[in-house]
Legacy VTK file of the C-alpha trace (Angstrom):
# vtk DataFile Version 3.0
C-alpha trace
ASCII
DATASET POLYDATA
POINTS 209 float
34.692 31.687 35.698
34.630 28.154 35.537
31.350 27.780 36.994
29.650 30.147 34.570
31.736 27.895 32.030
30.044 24.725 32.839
26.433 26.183 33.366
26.467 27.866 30.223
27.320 24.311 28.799
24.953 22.822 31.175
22.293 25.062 30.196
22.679 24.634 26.301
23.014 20.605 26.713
19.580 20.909 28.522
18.296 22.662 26.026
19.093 20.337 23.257
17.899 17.224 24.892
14.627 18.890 25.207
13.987 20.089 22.396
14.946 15.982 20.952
12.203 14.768 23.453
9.355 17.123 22.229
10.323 16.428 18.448
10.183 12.455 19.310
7.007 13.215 21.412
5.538 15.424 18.306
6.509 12.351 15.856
4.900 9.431 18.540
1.589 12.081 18.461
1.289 12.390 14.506
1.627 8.863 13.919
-1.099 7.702 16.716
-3.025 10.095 15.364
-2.394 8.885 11.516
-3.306 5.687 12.723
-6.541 6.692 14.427
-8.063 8.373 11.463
-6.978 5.437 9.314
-8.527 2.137 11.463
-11.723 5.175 11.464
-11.887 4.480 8.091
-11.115 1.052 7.311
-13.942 0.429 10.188
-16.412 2.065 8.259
-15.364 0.493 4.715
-15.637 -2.755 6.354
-18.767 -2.204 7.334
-20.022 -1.308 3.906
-18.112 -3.947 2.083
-20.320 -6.608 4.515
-23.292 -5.311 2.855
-24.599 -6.952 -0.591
-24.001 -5.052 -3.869
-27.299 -5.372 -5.019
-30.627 -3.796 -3.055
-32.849 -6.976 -1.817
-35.286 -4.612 -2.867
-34.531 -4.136 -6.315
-33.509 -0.196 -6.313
-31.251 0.393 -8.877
-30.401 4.162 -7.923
-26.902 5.079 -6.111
-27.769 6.359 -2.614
-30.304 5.545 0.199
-33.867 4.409 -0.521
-37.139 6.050 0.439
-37.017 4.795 3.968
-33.707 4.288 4.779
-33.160 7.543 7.215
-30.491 6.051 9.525
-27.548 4.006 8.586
-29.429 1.114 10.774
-31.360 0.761 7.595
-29.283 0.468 5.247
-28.941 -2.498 3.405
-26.635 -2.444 0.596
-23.537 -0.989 -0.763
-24.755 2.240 -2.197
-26.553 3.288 0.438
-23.757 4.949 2.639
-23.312 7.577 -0.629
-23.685 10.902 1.247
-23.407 9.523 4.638
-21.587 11.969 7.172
-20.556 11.911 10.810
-19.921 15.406 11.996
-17.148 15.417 15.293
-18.026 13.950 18.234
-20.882 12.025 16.761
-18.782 9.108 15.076
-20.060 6.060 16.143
-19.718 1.850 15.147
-21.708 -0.172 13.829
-23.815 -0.394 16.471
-24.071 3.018 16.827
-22.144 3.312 20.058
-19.841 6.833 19.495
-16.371 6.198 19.726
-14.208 7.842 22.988
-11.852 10.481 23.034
-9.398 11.424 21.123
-11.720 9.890 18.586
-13.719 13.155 18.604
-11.624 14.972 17.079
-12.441 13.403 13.417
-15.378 13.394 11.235
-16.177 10.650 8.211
-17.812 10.879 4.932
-18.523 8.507 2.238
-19.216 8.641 -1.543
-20.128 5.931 -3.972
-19.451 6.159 -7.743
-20.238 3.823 -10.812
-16.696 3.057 -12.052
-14.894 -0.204 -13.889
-12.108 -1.505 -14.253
-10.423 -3.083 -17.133
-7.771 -5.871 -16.893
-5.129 -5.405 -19.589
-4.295 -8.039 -21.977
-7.487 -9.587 -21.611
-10.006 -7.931 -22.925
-12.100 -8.047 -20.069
-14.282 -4.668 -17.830
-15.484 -4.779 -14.433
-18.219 -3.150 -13.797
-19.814 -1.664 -10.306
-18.769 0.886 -7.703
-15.754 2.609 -5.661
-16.715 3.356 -2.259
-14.667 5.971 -1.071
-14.407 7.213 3.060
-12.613 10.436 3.708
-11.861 10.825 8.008
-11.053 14.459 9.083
-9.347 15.413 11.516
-10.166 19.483 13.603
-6.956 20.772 11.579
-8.951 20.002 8.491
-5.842 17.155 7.183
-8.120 14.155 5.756
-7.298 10.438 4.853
-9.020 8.713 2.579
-9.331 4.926 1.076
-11.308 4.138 -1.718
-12.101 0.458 -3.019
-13.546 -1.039 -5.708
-16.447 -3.461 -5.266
-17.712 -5.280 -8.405
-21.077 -5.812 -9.354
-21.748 -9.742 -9.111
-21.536 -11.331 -12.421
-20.702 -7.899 -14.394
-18.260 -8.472 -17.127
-17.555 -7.361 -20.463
-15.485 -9.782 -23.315
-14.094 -7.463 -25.984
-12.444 -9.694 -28.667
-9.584 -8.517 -31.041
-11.087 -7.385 -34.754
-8.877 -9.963 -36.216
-10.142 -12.790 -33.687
-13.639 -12.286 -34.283
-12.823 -12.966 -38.519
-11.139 -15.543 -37.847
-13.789 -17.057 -35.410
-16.330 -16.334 -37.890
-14.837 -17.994 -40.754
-14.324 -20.950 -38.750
-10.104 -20.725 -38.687
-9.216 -20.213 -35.271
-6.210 -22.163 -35.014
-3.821 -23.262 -32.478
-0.058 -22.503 -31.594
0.712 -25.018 -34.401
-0.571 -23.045 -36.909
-3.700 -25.932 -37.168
-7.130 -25.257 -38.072
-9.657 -25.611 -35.076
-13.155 -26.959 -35.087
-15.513 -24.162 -34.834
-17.907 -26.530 -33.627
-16.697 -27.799 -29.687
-17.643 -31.094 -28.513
-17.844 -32.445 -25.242
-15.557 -35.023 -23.547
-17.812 -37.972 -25.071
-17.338 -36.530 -28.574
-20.816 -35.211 -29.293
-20.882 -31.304 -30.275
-21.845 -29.329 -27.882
-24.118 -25.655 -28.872
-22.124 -22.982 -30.211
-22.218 -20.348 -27.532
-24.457 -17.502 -28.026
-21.937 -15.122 -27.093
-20.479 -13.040 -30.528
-17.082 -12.615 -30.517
-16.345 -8.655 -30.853
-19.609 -8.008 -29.148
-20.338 -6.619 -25.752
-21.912 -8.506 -23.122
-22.777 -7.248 -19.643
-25.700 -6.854 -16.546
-27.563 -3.896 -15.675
-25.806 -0.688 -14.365
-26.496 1.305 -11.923
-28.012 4.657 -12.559
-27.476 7.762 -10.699
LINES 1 210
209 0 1 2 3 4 5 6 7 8 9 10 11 12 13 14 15 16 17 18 19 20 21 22 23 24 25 26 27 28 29 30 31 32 33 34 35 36 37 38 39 40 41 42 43 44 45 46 47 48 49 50 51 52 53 54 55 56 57 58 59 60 61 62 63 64 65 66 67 68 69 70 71 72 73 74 75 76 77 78 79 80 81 82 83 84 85 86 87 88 89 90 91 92 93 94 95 96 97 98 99 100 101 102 103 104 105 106 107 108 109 110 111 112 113 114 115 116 117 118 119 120 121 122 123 124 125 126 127 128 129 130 131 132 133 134 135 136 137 138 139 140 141 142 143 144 145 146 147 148 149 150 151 152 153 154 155 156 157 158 159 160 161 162 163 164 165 166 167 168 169 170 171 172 173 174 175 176 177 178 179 180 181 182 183 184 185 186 187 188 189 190 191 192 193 194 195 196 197 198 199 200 201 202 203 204 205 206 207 208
């Protein structure tokens, strides 16, 4: 009776130190395979964040050029919108495909005109968010999206009652005195009034779809 006593126990001890190994080994799995999707895709951003915002050839359209066939060619930012690796075939930058368990995930990339504004000062950023999506043969996806700025793109919004004021000539300091609406230089010559309006919007091209 005894015997049967202590196998039983045996048996169910067993039983629950298995069942603690396969939930740790299930946990170990997910995350290593978390992780591989994610360095999948921060590999590929990093790749397109290497390439210049602008086409060298002047292309002002989101998306590959007439030409650009292979992502070889590519040779800006924008060009990777619509680029997809099905499974098995997702490769570096060199175009070597990666090993096993790699194969099990697919990538995808989009590029959108966006902007950003920064609060408090007025100010938009304009350009693109590149966004790569990895997928894994369950169909779970990750995805990380970034923000890349197009060089020299900004936009100075002044407040209605900062652009009076500047107009009139009464800008004034902390102190509550009047400033010179005309700035001079360190050896006390004025300098040109900028050509910039306050209130009105300045920027560079965008990009068109």
């Amino acid at each position: 009776m005894e015997v049967l006593i202590a196998s039983t126990i045996l048996a169910f001890s067993v039983a629950a130190i298995t069942q603690a190994i396969v939930a740790g080994q299930t946990q170990s799995y997910e995350a290593l395979h978390e992780y591989r999707a994610l360095s999948l895709a921060e590999a590929l951003m990093e790749e397109i964040l290497a390439k210049p915002y602008d086409d060298p050839e002047g292309a002002t359209d989101i998306g590959p050029d007439a030409g650009e066939t292979t992502r070889a060619l590519f040779d800006n930012v924008d060009d990777y919108h619509g680029y997809t690796e099905a499974a098995g075939t997702v490769a570096d930058e060199a175009g070597l495909v990666y090993p096993a368990p790699f194969t099990d995930f697919s990538r995808s990339v989009t590029v959108s005109d966006a902007s950003q504004g920064i609060a408090g000062l007025g100010v938009t950023l304009y350009g693109v968010t590149v966004t790569v999506t990895v997928t894994d043969e369950r169909g779970r996806q990750w995805t990380i999206a970034r923000f890349v700025q197009e060089a020299d793109s900004v936009t100075e919004a002044y407040s209605e009652e900062d652009s009076d004021s500047f107009a009139q000539g009464t800008l004034g300091d902390s102190s509550g005195s009047v400033a010179d609406s005309t700035p001079e230089d360190s050896s006390g010559v004025a300098s040109p009034v900028p050509d910039t309006v306050p209130g009105q919007t300045t920027r560079r091209r965008r990009r068109r779809r």
